[in-house]
C-alpha positions in Angstrom: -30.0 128.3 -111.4 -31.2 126.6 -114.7 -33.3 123.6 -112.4 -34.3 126.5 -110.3 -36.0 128.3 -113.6 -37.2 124.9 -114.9 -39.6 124.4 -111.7 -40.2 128.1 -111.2 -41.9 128.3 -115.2 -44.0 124.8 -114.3 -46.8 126.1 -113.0 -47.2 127.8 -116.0 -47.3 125.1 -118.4 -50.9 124.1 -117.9 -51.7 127.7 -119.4 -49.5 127.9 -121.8 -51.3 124.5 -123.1 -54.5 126.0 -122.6 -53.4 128.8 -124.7 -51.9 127.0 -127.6 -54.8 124.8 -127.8 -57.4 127.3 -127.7 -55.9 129.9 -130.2 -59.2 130.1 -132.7 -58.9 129.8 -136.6 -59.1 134.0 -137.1 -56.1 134.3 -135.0 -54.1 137.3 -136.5 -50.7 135.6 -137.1 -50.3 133.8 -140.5 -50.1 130.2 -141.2 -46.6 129.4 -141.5 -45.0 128.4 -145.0 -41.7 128.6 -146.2 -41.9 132.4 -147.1 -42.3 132.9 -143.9 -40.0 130.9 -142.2 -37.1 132.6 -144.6 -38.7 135.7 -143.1 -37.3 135.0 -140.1 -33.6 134.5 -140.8 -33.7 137.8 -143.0 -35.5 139.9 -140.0 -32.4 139.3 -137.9 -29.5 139.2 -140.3 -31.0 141.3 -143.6 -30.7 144.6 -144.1 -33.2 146.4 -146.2 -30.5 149.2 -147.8 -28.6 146.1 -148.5 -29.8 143.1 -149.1 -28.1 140.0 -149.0 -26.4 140.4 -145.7 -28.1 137.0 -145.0 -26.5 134.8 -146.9 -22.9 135.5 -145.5 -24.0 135.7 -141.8 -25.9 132.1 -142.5 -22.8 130.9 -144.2 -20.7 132.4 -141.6 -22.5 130.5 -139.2 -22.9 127.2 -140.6 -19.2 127.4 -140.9 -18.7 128.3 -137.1 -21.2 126.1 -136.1 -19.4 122.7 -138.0 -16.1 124.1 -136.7 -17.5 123.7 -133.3 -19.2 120.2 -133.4 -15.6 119.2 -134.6 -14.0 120.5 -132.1 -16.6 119.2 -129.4 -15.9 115.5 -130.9 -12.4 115.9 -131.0 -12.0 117.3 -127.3 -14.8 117.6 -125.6 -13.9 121.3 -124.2 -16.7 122.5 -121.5 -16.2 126.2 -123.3 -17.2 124.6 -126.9 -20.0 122.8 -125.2 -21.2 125.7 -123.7 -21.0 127.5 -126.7 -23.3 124.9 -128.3 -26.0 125.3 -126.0 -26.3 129.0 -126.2 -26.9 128.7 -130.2 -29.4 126.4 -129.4 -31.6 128.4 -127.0 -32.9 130.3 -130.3 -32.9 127.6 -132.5 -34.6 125.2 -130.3 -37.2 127.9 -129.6 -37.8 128.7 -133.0 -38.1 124.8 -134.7 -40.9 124.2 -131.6 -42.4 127.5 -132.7 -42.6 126.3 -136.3 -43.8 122.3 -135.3 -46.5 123.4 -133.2 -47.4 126.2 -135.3 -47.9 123.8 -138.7 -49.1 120.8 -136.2 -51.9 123.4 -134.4 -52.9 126.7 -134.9 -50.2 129.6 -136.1 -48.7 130.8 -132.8 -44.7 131.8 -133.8 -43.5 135.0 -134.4 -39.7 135.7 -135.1 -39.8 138.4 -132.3 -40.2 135.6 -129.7 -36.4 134.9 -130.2 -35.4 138.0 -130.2 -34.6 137.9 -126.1 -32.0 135.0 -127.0 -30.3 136.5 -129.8 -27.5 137.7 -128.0 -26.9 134.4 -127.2 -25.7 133.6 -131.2 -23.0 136.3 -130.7 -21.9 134.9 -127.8 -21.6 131.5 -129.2 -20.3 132.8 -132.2 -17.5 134.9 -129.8 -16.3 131.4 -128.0 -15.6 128.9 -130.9 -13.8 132.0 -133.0 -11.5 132.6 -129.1 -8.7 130.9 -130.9 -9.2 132.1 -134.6 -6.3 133.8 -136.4 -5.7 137.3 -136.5 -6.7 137.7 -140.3 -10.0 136.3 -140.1 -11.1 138.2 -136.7 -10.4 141.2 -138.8 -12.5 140.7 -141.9 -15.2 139.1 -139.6 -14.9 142.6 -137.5 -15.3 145.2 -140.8 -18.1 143.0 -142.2 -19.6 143.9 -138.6 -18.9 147.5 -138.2 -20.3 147.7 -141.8 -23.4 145.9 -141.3 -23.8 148.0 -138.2 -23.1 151.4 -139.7 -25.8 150.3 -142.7 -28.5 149.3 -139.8 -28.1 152.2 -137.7 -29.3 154.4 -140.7 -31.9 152.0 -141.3 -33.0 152.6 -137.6 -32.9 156.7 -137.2 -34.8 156.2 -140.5 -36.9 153.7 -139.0 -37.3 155.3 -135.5 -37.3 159.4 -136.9 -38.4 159.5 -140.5 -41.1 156.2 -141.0 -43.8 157.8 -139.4 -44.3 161.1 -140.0 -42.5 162.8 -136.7 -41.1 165.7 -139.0 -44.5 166.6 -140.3 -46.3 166.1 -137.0 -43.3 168.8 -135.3 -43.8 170.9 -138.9 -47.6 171.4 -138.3 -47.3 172.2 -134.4 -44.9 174.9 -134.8 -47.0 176.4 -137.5 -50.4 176.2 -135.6 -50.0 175.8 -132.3 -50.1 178.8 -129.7 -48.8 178.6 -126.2 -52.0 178.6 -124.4 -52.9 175.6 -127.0 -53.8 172.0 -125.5 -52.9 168.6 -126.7 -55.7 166.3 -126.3 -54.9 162.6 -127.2 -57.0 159.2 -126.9 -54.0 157.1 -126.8 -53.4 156.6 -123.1 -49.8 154.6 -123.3 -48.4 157.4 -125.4 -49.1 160.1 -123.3 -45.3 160.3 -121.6 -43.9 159.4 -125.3 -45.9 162.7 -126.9 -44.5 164.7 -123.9 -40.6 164.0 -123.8 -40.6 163.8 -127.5 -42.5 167.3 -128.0 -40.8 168.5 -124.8 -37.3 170.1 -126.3 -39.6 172.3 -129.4 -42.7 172.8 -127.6 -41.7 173.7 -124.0 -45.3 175.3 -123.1 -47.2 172.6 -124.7 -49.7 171.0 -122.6 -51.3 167.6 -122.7 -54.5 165.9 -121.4 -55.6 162.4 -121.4 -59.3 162.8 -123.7 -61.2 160.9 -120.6 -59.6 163.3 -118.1 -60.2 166.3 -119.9 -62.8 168.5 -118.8 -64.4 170.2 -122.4 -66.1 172.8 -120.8 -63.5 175.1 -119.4 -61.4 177.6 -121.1 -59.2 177.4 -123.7 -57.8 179.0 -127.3 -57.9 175.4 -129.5 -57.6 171.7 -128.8 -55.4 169.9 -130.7 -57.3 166.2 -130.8 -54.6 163.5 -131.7 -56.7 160.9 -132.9 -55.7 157.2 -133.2 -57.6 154.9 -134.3 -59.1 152.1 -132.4 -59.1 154.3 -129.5 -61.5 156.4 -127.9 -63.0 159.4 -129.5 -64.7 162.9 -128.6 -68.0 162.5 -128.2 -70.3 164.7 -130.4 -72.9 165.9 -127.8 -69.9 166.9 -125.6 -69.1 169.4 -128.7 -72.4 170.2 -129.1 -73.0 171.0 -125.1 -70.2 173.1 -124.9 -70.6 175.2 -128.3 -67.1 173.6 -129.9 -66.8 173.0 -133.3 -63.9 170.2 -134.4 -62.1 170.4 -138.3 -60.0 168.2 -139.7 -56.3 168.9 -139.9 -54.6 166.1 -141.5 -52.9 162.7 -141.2 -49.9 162.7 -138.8 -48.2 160.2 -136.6 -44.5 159.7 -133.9 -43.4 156.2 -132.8 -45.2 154.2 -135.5 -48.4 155.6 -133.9 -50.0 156.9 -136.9 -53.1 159.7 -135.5 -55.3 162.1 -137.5 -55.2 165.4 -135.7 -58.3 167.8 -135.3 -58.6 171.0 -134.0 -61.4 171.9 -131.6 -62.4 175.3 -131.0 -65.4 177.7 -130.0 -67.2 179.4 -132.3 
């Protein structure tokens, strides 16, 4: 399977060349330094209500990791060995990321491991197989505790970062049934629907280049993000419809302004 993926991924390689050779000078990803190398260890083992956190899982496992080359050079067991390599799928992918990012043009991102990371706890699961008792127990609460810590951090992150209580607040206050949501954001339209789809059951939504200004309706309700489309201004003008400002809202880190268009 692995030489089967080796030779599957080589016709690729000539573009992936092309593409780190050809990245230009305003690329949008930073140079690389050692503040933002460190960024990378504390974006998967940090926590931001705690931090700190990545200190003991580096030191947890630089200690698993020399526990393991021992055993490896003591026995040469196929399970340690195995182990080995699955640690260094994301470590070998993110020291090439960093060489030909400071030998080229900036190119690494610390989400490009993130596929692999389940890989660390799986090494980290086979060297510990034989570990006493005592220590799989500590290991275990510092785990449940880090977890309980991140899943706040994430219904914060995912709930409350981005104004989805505001957005909701403002609909239910100003939107009537017969009321349409227009949006210029084209990937978000399913997102806006099952996420509005539990408080605003009536709620109806239109893509901004399918929707037809000129038939009847009470308001639009124009969720405008930026670097998207927008309503045209002679459209408003043809059809008699005056647009006002409403305020700065936003769900799924998709921050909108939302205006409402109406007759006069």
């Amino acid at each position: 399977m692995a030489v089967g993926m080796i030779v599957s991924y080589m016709p690729w390689f000539p573009s992936f060349y092309r593409q780190v050779t050809s990245v230009n000078a305003g690329y949008w990803i930073p140079e690389i330094s050692a503040e933002y190398v460190w960024e990378y260890f504390t974006w998967i083992f940090d926590l931001t209500l705690i931090p700190g956190t990545v200190f003991i899982f580096l030191i947890l496992l630089k200690a698993v990791s020399t526990y393991n080359i021992i055993n490896i050079s003591k026995y040469y067991d196929k399970d340690d060995i195995y182990a080995l390599m699955c640690m260094l799928v994301p470590t070998v992918t993110m020291i090439l990321g960093v060489i030909i990012s400071v030998c080229s043009t900036p190119i690494y991102r610390n989400q490009y491991i993130f596929p692999s990371l389940a890989l660390i706890s799986l090494f980290f699961g086979i060297v510990l197989r034989k570990a006493k008792k005592i220590f799989l127990v500590l290991i275990s609460i510092f785990l449940i505790f880090v977890g309980c810590v991140q899943y706040k951090e994430c219904y914060h992150q995912e709930y409350e970062s981005t104004y989805l209580p505001q957005t909701e607040e403002f609909l239910k206050a100003n939107m009537a049934s017969d009321d349409i949501i227009v949006y210029n954001y084209e990937i978000f339209g399913f997102i806006y629907e099952v996420q509005f789809e539990t408080k605003f059951p009536d709620a109806k939504f239109e893509y901004l280049e399918n929707f037809d200004f000129s038939q009847d309706f009470n308001a639009i309700w124009f969720f405008d993000s930026e670097w998207q489309p927008d309503i045209d201004p002679t459209v408003l003008e043809a059809n008699g419809l005056i647009m006002e400002y409403e305020g700065h809202y936003g769900i799924e880190h998709n921050e909108f302004d939302i205006y409402k268009v109406y007759r006069q």
